[in-house]
C-alpha positions as CSV (number, residue, x, y, z in Angstrom):
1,X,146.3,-179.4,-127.7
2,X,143.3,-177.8,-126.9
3,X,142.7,-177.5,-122.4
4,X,139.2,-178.9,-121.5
5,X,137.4,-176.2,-119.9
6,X,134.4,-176.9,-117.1
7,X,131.8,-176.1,-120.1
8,X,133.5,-178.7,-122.6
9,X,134.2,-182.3,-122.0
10,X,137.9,-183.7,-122.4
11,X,138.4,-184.9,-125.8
12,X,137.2,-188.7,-126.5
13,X,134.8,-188.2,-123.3
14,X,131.5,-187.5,-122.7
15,X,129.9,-185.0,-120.8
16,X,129.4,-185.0,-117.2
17,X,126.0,-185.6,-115.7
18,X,124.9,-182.5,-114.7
19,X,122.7,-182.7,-110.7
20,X,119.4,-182.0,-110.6
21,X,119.4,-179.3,-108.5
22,X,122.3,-178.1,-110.2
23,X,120.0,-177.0,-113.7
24,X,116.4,-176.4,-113.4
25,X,115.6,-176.9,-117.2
26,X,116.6,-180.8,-116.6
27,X,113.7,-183.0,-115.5
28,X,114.6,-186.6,-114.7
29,X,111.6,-189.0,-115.1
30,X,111.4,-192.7,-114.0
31,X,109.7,-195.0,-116.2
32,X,108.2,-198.0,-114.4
33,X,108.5,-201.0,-116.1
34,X,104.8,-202.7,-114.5
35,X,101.9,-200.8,-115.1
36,X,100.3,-199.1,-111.9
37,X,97.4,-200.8,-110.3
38,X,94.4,-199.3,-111.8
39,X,92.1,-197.1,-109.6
40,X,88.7,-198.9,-107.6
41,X,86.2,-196.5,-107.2
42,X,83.7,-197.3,-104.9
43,X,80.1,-197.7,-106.5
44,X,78.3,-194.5,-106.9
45,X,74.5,-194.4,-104.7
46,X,72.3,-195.1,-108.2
47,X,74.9,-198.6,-108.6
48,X,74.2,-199.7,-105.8
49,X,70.6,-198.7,-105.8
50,X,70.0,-200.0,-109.1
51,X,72.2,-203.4,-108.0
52,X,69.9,-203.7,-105.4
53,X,66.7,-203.4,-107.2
54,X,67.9,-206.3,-109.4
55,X,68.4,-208.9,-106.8
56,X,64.8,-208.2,-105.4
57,X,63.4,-208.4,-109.0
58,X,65.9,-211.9,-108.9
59,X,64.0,-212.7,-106.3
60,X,60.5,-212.5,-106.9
61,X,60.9,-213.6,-110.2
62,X,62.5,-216.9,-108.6
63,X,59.3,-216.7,-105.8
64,X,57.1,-216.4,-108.9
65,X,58.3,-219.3,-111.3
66,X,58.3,-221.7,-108.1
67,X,54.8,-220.5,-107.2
68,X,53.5,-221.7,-111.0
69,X,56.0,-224.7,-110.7
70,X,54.0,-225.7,-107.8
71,X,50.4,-225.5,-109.7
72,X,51.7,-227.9,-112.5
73,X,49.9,-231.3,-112.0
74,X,52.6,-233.9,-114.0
75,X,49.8,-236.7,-114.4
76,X,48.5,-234.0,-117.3
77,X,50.9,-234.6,-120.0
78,X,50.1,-234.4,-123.9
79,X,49.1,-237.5,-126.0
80,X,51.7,-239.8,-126.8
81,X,54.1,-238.7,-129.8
82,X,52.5,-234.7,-129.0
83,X,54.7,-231.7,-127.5
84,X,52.1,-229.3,-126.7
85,X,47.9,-229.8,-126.2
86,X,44.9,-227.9,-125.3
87,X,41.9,-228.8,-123.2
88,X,39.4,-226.6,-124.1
89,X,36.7,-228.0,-121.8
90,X,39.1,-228.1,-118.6
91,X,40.7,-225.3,-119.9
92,X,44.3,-226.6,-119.4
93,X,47.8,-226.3,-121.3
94,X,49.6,-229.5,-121.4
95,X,53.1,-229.9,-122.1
96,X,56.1,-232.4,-121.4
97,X,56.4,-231.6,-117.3
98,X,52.3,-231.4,-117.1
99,X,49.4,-229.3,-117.4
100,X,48.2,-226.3,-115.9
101,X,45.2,-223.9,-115.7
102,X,44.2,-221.2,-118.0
103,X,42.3,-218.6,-118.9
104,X,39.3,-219.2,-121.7
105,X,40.7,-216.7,-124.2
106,X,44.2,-218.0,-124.0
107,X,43.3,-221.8,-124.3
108,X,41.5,-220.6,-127.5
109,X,44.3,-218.8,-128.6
110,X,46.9,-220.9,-128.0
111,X,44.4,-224.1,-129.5
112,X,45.7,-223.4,-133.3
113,X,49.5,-224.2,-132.3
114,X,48.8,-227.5,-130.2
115,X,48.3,-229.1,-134.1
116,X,51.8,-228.4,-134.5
117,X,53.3,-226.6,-137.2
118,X,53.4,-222.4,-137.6
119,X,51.0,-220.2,-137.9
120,X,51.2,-216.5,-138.6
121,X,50.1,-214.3,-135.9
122,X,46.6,-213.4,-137.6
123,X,45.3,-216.3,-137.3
124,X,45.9,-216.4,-133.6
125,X,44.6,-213.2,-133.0
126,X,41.2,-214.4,-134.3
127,X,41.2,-217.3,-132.1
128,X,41.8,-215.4,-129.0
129,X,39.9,-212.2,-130.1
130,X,42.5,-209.9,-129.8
131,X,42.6,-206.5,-130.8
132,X,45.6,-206.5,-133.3
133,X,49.4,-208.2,-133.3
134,X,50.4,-206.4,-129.8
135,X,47.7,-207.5,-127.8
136,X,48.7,-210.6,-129.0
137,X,52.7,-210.4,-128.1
138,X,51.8,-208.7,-125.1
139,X,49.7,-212.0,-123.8
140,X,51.9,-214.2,-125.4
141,X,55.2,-212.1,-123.1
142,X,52.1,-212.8,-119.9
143,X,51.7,-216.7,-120.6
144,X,55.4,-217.4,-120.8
145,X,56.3,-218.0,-117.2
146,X,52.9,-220.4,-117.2
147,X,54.7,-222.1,-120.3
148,X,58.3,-222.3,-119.1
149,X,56.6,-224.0,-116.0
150,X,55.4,-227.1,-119.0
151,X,58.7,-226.8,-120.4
152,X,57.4,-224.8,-123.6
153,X,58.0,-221.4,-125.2
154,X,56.6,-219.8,-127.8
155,X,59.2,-219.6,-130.9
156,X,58.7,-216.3,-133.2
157,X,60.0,-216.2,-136.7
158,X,59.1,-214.4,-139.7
159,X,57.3,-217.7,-140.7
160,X,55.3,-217.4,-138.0
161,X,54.5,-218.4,-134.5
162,X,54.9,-221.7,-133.0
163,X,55.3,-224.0,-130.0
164,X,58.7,-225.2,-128.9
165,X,60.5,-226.6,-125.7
166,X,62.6,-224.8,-123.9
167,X,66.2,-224.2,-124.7
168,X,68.4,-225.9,-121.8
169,X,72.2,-224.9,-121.3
């Protein structure tokens, strides 16, 4: 019968734990079986800078859309059966909340859509005059806070351009 020595275990058992401090090439690790809370970093200068600049632009945007919702007269809806109309001598848009003022050139631009139906974007950039297609968008982009104040928007397709009522959540 072999004698168990301090460097081999007894026969049928198994080998002592050897303390840490005891060898140096054993590392002992403890596995945590929640993850760790993850890490909050404060927001850097340009977050909160940028964060900022967004609720001001919140907030005259807000300013601004109650400002035009202010200048819409409700008594100037559209004929009966109509979403959208011009007045070309008043030079008013009118649309399901009312009407409002506008400019010459838009009212003539925006004259071929109150029949209803698309139209491609050429044929209202000889209406208003415009230049080409992105002086058109451009104006169209301008007029859409005036429109969203009537409850309209303008709808874009490859079909072509047309009047619409806004989209509510």
């Amino acid at each position: 019968m072999p004698v168990a020595t301090a460097r081999q275990p007894a026969a049928g058992r198994a080998a002592p734990k050897a303390a840490p401090a005891a060898d140096p090439q054993v590392v002992i690790a403890y596995i945590s079986l929640t993850p760790p809370a993850p890490i909050v970093y404060p927001p850097s200068s340009r977050t909160i800078a940028r964060l900022k600049a967004k609720a001001e632009e919140a907030v005259r945007n807000a300013a601004a859309a109650q400002a035009l919702a202010r200048q819409v007269q409700p008594a100037l809806r559209p004929p009966a059966g109509r979403l959208f109309a011009v007045d070309a001598a008043a030079l008013l848009l009118r649309g399901p909340l009312g009407g409002i003022g506008s400019t010459e050139r838009m009212v003539r631009t925006l004259g071929p859509l109150a029949g209803g139906g698309r139209h491609l974007p050429a044929v209202l950039v000889a209406a208003g005059g415009w230049s080409g297609e992105d002086a058109l968008r451009e104006a169209l982009v301008g007029i859409g806070g005036k429109l969203a104040a009537l409850g309209l928007r303008i709808d874009r397709r490859k079909a072509g351009i047309r009047m619409a009522k806004v989209k509510t959540a």
